[in-house]
C-alpha positions in Angstrom: -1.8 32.4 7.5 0.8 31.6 4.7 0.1 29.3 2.2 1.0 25.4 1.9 3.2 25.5 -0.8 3.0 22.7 -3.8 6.6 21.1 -2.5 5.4 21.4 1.1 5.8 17.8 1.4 10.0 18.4 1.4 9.8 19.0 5.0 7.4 15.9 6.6 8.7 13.3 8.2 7.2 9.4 7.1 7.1 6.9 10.2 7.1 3.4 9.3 8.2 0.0 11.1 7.5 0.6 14.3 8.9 -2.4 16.9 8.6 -2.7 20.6 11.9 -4.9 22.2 10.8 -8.5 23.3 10.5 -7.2 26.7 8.8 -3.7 25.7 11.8 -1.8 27.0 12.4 0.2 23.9 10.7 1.4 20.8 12.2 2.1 17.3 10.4 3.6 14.2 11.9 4.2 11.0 11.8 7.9 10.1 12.2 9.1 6.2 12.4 12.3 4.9 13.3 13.8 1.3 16.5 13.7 0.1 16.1 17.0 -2.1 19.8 16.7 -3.2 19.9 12.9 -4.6 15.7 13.5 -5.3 15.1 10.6 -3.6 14.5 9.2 0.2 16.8 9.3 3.4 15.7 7.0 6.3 17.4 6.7 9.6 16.7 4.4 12.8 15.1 6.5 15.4 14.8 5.1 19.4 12.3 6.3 22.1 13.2 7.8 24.9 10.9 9.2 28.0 11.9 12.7 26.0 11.4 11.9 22.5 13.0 10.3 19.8 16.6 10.0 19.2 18.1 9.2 16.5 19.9 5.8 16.4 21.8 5.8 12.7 23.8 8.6 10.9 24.1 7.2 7.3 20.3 8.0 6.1 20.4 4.4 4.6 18.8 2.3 7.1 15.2 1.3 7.3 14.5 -2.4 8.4 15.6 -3.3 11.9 14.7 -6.1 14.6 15.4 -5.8 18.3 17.8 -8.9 19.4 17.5 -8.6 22.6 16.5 -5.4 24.8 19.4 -4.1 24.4 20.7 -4.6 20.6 19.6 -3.6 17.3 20.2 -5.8 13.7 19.8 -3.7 10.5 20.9 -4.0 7.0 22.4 -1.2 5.0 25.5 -0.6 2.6 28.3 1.0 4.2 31.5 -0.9 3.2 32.8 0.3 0.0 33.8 -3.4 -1.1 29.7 -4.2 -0.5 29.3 -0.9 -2.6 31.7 -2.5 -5.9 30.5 -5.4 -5.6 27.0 -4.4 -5.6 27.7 -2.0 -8.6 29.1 -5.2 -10.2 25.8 -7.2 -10.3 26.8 -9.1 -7.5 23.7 -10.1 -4.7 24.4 -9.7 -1.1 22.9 -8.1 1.5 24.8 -6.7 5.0 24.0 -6.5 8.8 25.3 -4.7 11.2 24.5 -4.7 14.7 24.2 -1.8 17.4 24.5 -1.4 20.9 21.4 0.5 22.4 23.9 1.2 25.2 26.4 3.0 23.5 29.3 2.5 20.6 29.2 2.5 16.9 27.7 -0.4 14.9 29.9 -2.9 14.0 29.2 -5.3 10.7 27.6 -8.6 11.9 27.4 -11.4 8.5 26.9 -10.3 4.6 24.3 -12.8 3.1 24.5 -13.6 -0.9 21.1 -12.8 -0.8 18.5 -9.7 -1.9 16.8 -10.1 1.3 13.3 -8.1 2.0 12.7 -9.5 4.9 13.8 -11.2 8.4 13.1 -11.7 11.9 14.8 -14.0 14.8 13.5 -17.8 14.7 15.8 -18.1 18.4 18.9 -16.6 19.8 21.1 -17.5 17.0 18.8 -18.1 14.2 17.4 -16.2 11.6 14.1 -16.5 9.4 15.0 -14.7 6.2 13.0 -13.7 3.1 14.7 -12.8 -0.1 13.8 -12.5 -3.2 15.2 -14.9 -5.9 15.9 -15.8 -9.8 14.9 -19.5 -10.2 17.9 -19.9 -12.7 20.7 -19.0 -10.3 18.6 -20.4 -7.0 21.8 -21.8 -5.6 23.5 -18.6 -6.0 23.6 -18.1 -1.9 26.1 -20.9 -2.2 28.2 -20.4 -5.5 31.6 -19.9 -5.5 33.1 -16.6 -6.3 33.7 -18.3 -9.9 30.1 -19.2 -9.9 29.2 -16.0 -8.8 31.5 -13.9 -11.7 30.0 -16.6 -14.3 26.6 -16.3 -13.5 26.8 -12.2 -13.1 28.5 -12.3 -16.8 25.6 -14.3 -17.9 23.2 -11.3 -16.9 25.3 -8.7 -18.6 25.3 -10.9 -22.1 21.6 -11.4 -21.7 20.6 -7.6 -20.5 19.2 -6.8 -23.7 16.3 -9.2 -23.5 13.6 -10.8 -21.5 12.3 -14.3 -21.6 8.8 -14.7 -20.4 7.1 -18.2 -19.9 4.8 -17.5 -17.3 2.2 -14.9 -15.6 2.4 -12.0 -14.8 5.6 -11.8 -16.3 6.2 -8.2 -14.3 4.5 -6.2 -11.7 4.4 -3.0 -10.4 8.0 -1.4 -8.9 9.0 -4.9 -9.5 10.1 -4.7 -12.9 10.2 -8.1 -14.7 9.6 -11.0 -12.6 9.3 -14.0 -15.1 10.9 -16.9 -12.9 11.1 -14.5 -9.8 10.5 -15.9 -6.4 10.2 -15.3 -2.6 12.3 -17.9 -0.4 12.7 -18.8 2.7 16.0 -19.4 4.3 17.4 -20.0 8.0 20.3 -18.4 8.7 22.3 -19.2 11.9 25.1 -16.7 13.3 27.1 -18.9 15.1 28.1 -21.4 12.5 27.3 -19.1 9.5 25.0 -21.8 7.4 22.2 -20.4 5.3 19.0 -23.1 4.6 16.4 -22.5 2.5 13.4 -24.2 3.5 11.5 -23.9 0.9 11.6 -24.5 -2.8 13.2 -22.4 -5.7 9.7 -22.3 -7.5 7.4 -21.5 -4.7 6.9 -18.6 -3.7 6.2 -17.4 -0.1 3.7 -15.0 0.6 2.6 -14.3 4.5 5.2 -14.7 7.3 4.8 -14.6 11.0 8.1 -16.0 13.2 7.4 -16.9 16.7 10.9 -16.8 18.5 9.5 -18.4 21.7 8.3 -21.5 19.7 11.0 -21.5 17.4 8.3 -21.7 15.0 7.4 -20.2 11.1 3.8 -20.1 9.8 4.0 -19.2 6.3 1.3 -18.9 2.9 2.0 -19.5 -0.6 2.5 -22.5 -3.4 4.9 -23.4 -6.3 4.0 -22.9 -9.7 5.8 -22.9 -13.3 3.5 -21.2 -16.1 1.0 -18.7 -13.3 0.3 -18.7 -9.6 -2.3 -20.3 -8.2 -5.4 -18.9 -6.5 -5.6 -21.1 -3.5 -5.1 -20.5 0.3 -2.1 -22.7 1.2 -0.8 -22.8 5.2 2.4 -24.5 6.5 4.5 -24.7 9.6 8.6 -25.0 9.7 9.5 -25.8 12.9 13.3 -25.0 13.6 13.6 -27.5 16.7 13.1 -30.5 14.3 13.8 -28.5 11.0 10.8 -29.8 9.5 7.8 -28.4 7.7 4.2 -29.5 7.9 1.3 -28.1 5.2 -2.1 -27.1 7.9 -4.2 -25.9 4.8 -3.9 -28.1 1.7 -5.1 -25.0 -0.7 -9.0 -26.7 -1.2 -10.8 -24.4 1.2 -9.7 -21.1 0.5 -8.5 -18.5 -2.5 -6.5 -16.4 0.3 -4.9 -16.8 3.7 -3.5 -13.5 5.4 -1.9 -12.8 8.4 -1.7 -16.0 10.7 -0.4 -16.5 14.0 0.3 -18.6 17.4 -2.4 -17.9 19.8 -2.1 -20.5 22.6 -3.2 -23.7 21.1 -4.2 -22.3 17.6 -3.3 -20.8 15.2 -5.4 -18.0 13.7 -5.8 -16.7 10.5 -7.8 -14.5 8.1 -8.8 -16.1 4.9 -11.4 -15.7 1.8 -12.8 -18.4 -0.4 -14.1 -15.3 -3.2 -17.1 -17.2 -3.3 -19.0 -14.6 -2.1 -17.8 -11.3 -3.2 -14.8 -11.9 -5.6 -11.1 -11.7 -5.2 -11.8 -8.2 -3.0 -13.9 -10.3 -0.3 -13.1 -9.6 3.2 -11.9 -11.8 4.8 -13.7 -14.3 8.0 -11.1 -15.6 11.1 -10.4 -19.4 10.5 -8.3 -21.5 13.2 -6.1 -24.7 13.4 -5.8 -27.1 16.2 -2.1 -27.3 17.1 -3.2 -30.9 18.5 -5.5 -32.2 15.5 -5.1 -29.9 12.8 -8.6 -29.3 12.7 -9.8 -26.0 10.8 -12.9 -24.5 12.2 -14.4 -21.2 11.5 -13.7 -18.7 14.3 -15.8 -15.1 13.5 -17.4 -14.0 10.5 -16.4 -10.7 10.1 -17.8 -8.7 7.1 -15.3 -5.3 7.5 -11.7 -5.3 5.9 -8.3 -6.2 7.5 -6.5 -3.1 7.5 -6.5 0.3 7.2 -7.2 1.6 3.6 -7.5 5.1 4.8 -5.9 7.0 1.4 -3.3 9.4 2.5 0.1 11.2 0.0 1.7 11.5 3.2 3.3 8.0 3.9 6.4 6.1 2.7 7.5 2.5 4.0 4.7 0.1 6.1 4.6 -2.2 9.4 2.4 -4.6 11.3 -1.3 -5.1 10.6 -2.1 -7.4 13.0 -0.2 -8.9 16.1 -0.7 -11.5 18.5 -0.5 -11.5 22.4 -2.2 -14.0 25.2 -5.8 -15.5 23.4 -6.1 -12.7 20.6 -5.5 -11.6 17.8 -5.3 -7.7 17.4 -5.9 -6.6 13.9 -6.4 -3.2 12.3 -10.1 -2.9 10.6 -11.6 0.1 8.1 -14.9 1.1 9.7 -16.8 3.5 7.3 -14.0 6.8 6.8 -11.5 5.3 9.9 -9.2 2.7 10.6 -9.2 1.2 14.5 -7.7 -1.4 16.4 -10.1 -4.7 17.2 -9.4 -7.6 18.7 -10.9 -11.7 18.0 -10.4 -14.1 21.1 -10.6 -17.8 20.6 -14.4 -17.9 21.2 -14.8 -16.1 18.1 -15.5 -12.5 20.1 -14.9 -9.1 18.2 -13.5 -6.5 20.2 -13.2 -3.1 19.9 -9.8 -2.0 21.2 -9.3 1.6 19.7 -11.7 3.6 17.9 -10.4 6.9 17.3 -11.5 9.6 14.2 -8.3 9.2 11.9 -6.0 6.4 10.9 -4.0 4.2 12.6 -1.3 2.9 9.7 0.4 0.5 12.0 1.1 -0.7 15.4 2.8 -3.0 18.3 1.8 -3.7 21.4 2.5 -5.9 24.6 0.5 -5.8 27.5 -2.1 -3.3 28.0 0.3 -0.6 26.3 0.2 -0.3 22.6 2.3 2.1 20.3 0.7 3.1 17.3 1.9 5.1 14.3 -1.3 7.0 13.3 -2.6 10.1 11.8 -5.5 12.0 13.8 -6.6 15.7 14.4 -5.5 16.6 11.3 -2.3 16.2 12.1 0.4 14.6 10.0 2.2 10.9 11.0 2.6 10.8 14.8 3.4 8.3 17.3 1.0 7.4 20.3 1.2 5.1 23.0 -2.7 3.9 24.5 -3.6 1.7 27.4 -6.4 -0.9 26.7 -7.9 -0.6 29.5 -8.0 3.3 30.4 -8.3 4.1 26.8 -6.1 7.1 27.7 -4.3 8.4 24.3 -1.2 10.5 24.5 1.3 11.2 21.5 5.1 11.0 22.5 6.4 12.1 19.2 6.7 15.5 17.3 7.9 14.5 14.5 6.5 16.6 12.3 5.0 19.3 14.8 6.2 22.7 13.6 5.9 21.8 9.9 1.9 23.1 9.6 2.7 25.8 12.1 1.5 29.2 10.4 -0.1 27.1 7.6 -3.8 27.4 6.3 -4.7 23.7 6.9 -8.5 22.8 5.4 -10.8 21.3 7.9 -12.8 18.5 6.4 -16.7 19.4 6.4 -18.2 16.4 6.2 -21.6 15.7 4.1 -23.7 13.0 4.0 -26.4 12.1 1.4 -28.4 9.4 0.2 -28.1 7.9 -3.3 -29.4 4.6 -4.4 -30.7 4.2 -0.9 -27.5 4.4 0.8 -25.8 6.9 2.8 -22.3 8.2 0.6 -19.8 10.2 3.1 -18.2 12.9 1.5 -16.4 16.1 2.3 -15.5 19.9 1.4 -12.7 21.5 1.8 -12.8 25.5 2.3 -10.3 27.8 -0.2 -8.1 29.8 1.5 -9.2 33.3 2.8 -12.5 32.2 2.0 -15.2 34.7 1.2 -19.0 34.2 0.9 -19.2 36.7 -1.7 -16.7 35.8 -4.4 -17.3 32.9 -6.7 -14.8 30.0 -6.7 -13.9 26.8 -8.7 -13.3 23.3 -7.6 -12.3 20.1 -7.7 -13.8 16.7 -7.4 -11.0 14.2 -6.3 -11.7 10.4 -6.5 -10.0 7.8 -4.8 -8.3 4.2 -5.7 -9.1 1.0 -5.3 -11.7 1.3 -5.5 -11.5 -0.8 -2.5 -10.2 2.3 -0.2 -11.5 5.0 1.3 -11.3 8.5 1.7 -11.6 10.3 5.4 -10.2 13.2 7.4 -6.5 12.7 7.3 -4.4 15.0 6.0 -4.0 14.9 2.1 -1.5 17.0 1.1 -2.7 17.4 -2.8 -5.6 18.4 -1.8 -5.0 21.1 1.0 -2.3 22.7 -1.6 -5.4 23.2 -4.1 -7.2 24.3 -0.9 -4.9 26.8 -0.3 -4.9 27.9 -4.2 -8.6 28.8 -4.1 -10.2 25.8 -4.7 -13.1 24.0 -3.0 -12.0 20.3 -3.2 -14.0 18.3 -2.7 -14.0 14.1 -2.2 -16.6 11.3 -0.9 -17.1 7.6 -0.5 -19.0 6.0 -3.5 -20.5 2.0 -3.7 -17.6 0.0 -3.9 -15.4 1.9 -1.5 -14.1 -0.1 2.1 -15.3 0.5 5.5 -18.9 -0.5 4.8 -18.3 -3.9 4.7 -18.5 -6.7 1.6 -21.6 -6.1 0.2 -21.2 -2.4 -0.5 -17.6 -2.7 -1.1 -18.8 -5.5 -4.2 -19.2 -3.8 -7.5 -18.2 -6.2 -10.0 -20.3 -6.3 -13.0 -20.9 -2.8 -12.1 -18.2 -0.5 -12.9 -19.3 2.9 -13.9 -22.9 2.5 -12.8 -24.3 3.3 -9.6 -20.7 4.5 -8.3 -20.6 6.9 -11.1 -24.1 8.1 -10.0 -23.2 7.9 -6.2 -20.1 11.0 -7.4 -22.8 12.8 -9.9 -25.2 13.0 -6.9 -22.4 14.0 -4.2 -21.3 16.5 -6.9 -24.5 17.7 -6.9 -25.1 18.1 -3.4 -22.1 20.0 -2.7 -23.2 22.4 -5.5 -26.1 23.0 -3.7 -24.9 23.5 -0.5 -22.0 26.0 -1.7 -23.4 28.2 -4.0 -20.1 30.3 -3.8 -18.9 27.0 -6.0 -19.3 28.4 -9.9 -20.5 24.9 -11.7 -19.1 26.2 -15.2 -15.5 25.9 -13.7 -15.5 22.5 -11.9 -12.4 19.9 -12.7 -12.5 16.3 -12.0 -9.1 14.1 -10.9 -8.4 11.0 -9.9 -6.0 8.0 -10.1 -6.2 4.5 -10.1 -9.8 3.5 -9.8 -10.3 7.7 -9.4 -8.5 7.4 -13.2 -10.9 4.9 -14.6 -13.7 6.9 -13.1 -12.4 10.0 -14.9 -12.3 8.6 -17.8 -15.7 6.9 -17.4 -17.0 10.5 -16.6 -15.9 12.1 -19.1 -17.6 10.0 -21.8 -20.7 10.2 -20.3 -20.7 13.9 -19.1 -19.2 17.2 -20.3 -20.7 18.7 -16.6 -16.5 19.5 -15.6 -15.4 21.7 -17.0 -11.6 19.9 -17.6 -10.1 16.5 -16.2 -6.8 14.7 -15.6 -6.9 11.2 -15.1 -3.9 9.3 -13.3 -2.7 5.8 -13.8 -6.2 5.0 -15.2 -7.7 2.0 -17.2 -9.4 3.0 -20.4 -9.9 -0.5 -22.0 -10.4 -3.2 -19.9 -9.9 -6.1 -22.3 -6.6 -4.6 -22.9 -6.1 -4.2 -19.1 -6.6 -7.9 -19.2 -3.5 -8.9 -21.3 -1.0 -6.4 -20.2 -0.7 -5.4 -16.9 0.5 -7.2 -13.7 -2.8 -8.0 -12.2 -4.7 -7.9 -15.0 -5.5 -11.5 -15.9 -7.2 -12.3 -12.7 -8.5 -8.7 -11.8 -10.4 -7.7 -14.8 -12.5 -11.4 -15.5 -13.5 -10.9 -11.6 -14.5 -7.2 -11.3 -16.2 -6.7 -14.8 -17.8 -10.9 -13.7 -16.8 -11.6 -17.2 -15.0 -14.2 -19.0 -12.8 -12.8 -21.6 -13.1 -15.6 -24.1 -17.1 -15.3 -24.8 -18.8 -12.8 -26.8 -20.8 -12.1 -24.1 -18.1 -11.8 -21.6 -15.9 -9.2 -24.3 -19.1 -7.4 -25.0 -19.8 -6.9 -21.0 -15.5 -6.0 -20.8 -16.2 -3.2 -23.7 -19.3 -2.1 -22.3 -17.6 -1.2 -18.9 -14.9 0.3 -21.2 -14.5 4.4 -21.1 -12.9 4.1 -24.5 -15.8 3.0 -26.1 -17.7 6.2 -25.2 -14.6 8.1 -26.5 -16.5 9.5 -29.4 -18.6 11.5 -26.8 -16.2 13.5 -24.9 -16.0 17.1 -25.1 -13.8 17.4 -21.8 -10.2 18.7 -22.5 -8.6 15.9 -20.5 -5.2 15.8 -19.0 -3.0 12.1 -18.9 -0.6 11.8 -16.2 1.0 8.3 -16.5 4.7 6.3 -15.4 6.3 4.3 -17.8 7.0 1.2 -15.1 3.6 1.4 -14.2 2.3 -2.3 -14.3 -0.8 -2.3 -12.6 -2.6 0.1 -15.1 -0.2 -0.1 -17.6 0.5 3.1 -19.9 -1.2 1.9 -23.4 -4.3 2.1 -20.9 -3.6 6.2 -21.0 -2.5 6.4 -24.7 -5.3 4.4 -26.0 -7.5 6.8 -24.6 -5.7 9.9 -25.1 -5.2 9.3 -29.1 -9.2 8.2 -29.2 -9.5 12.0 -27.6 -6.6 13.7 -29.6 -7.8 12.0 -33.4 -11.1 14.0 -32.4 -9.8 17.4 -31.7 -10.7 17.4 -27.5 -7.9 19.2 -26.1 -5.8 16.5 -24.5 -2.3 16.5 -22.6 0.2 13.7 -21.8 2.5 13.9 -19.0 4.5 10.5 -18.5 7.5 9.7 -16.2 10.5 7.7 -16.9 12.1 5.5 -14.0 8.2 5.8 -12.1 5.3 3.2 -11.3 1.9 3.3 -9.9 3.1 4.9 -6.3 4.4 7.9 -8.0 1.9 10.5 -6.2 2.9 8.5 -2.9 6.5 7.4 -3.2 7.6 8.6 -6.5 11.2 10.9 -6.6 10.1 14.1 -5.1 10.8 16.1 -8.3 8.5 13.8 -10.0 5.9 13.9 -7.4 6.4 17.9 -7.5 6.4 18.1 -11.7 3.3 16.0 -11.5 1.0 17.8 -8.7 2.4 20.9 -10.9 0.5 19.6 -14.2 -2.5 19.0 -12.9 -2.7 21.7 -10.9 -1.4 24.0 -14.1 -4.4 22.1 -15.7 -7.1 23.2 -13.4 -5.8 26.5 -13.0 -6.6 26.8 -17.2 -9.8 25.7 -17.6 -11.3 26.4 -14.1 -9.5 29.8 -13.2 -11.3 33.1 -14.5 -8.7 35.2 -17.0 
């Protein structure tokens, strides 16, 4: 069997998006591939046929789409080379075209002076679009083209500097987002007006459109200096172009996901009361007739599937609504399903199947699923609720494993703290009983995530280069519902025990593993955990930490989530001594002067969420002491950069660590 080779990932195909027509006639999936020439992404419009997929658009530009009707298609992309200048200009518009599923090219339907990210149809000539906004110019989608040049001059004049007033002031692949909002708008094809129905300063979080009631249920709130933490609900109703608030923002910190189901309206919220901002959430509903919230189903597991994968790029529906329930994707343990609430509170299991399912669509008893299973890369399968038959009616990425040495997952199990922690091994290539070999102990994000038995492609190329890799699910990690899942106050306690002890257990189980020539990797929460290790361990033999957090007082003050995220998972107030002393104490800088572990950095310089100074801070702490350290930071990346970053990037970093490993953990 050949080899996976480290830029393997050239040749998959991503699926994301995936839409059934009104009437379930067709089915449409964005497909993305790598663009090695521009080192970038190409994604196309792909439509199902009872042979396969076709594909729909020839440009490689278009990803979002909604059905019309059964029979037409609306997408944006740029393909006039007027919308080209005067995008290059600083001018904000977005295109639509429009394409007959019957035949003919597509033909351009309106241009909004908008940066929309989102939209869906309110009724047959009305749109519901999202877009994202600067509060200064938030009439720009009705300036006049002197208005326009004016206001576009302004940005020019004032490119050299930011003004920040509020928080966060960025965030991650956002860039600077001081006075930046998401608004809502109608838009209506036949007379060309554009409505925003909502304010500039609020910004819109949640939207679901139902076309049949001409209805919008939306979250979010307005604010001016930071957001606030509150679970707000309202209703736009297009008929009498109106807007009611259902939740008033008193009862809950979060509200996810709602929808029309019959009479209600169903929704997912949290208070944090119980477990912090990462609580899962219950199912809440509102009376359409008395706008009476009552509590529908405690449900302790997450929303979602957090099932960690390198292998995806672009997203689609979590949840979806049809007759009297709500269908939602839930992380059970190391897989993500499809369940089911009714309106007497019952959870149902719809689809449990060993893998992931990443998104889905449904009507009727068929649903159409974009997951990834057997091993196998991103699929698409269509299931019947009540056979349970599965069948997968793409090949997307069929031949690209073919002849390929693909690690199967062994899974272990042990007990630490009490608890069962899920893990796994992967084999080395050519494997052979009586050699010696070295590995690699990978930790996840998060750390509210999970690891499972999809196909990772990091860690099958390290496979494949001799190493035993292995991964598990420590305290803290989803699919074990809130109360394992809550570690605040705990960072770098039992979870770091929970890894030593997995660590352990593998070594014991695979003597062929040499323990003098063991790495340790992880980003994320897998960085902060390296870093934790590291000071309190010199057991691996070398480590490279990824988009970590070293200091989480700093953490606190400078990146995008930071202000709310670290008071609640260290359950410390910042401003005590107490509080700072607890924040320092959770801090793998301050055990900085006990590392002996030459330690690799790999961090993006428009990475907000764990912002670079977290790296450096650590790294000269390491460096001033003589411990072999290493800094490899991209330009132009952010915190997706092992997920979504420009393949050259994605290839120069798996290429450092693995150059890393191979140094320390490789026998001369």
């Amino acid at each position: 069997m050949e080899k996976i080779q480290m830029n393997e990932f050239y040749h998959y195909k991503f699926l994301s998006r995936l839409t059934a027509s009104p009437n379930a006639t067709r089915l449409a999936c964005t497909v993305s591939t790598i663009d090695e020439k521009n080192n970038g992404y190409k994604s196309s419009i792909y439509l199902y046929r009872e042979d396969g997929f076709m594909k729909l658009t020839g440009l490689d530009k278009e990803s979002s789409f909604l059905f019309l009707d059964e029979d037409t298609i609306l997408f944006t992309a740029v393909r006039d080379p007027e919308d080209e200048k005067k995008l290059a200009e600083g001018e904000v518009l977005t295109s639509f075209y429009t394409l007959s599923l019957t035949g003919g090219e597509a033909q351009k339907a309106f241009t909004l002076p908008l940066k929309v990210t989102g939209y869906d149809r309110l009724s047959e000539n009305r749109l519901l679009i999202k877009a994202s906004i600067d509060v200064e110019a938030a009439d720009y989608y009705r300036y006049s083209e002197k208005e326009k040049k004016t206001w576009i001059q302004s940005q020019k004049d004032n490119a050299d500097y930011e003004v920040i007033d509020e928080i966060p002031w960025w965030s991650n692949g956002g860039g600077f987002t001081n006075k930046k909002r998401t608004r809502l708008f109608v838009y209506d094809r036949q007379d060309g007006s554009l409505t925003p129905i909502t304010e500039p300063l609020f910004n819109a979080g949640n939207v679901t459109v139902c076309a049949k009631r001409q209805q919008v249920l939306f979250t979010g709130s307005a604010y001016k200096q930071k957001p606030q933490f509150k679970g707000y609900l309202y209703c736009y109703d297009d008929t009498t172009r109106s807007t009611e608030m259902l939740v008033d923002g008193t009862m809950f910190r979060n509200i996810r996901e709602p929808h029309f189901v019959q009479d209600q309206i169903v929704f997912a919220a949290n208070t944090g009361k119980r477990h912090g901002n990462n609580e899962n959430p219950y199912f809440y509903t509102v009376d359409l007739k008395t706008k009476t919230i009552s509590l529908l189903a405690e449900y302790e597991d997450s929303l979602g599937s957090s099932v960690g994968s390198d292998c995806r790029y672009g997203g689609g529906e979590i949840t979806r609504a049809q007759e009297d329930k709500l269908f939602f994707l839930t992380t059970i343990r190391n897989d993500s399903h499809l369940f089911s609430v009714n309106l007497n509170g019952t959870i149902q299991k719809e689809l449990e199947l060993a893998g992931s399912i990443d998104l889905f669509d449904l009507k009727g008893q068929k649903v159409w699923f974009v997951g990834m299973l057997e091993g196998r890369l991103q699929e698409v399968y269509e299931a019947d609720l009540q056979t349970h038959q599965i069948r997968r009616i793409s090949s997307f990425n069929d031949t690209v494993l073919e002849g390929k040495y693909v690690a199967v997952p062994n899974k272990m199990t042990i007990e630490s703290h009490g608890r069962e922690i899920d893990g796994w091994v992967l084999m080395p290539k050519d494997y052979d009983p009586a050699k010696r070999y070295p590995a690699i102990l990978d930790i996840h994000g998060g750390p509210k995530t999970v690891y499972g038995e999809v196909f990772v492609h990091e860690m099958q190329y390290w496979a494949n280069e001799g190493y035993f890799v292995m991964f598990c699910n420590p305290v803290g990690s989803d699919g074990r519902g809130n109360q394992f899942a809550d570690i605040r106050g705990k960072y770098g306690t039992e979870d770091y025990e929970d890894l030593m002890n997995f660590t352990d257990a593998v070594l014991k189980k695979y003597p062929a593993i040499d323990p003098q020539r063991v790495g340790v990797t992880g980003g994320s929460y897998g960085g902060f955990m390296t870093n934790w290790i590291i000071g309190h361990t010199d057991r691996f033999v070398c480590a490279a930490t990824q988009r970590s957090i070293s200091n989480w007082m700093s953490m606190y003050g400078t990146c995008d989530i930071g202000f709310y995220f670290a008071p609640d998972q260290m359950a410390a107030d910042p401003f005590t001594e107490e509080g700072q002393s607890k924040m320092w104490w959770h801090s793998p800088l301050r055990y900085a002067n006990q590392v002996k572990t030459p330690t690799l950095f790999i961090h993006s310089n428009e990475d907000y969420r764990c912002w670079i100074p977290e790296g450096m801070q650590l790294f000269t702490a390491l460096s001033d002491r003589g411990i072999p350290a290493r800094m490899c930071y991209f330009k132009g990346e952010n915190h997706e950069l092992s997920r979504s970053g420009k393949p050259l990037h994605r290839t120069r970093r798996l290429k450092e660590i693995t150059d890393w490993m191979n140094h320390y953990c490789k026998e001369e």
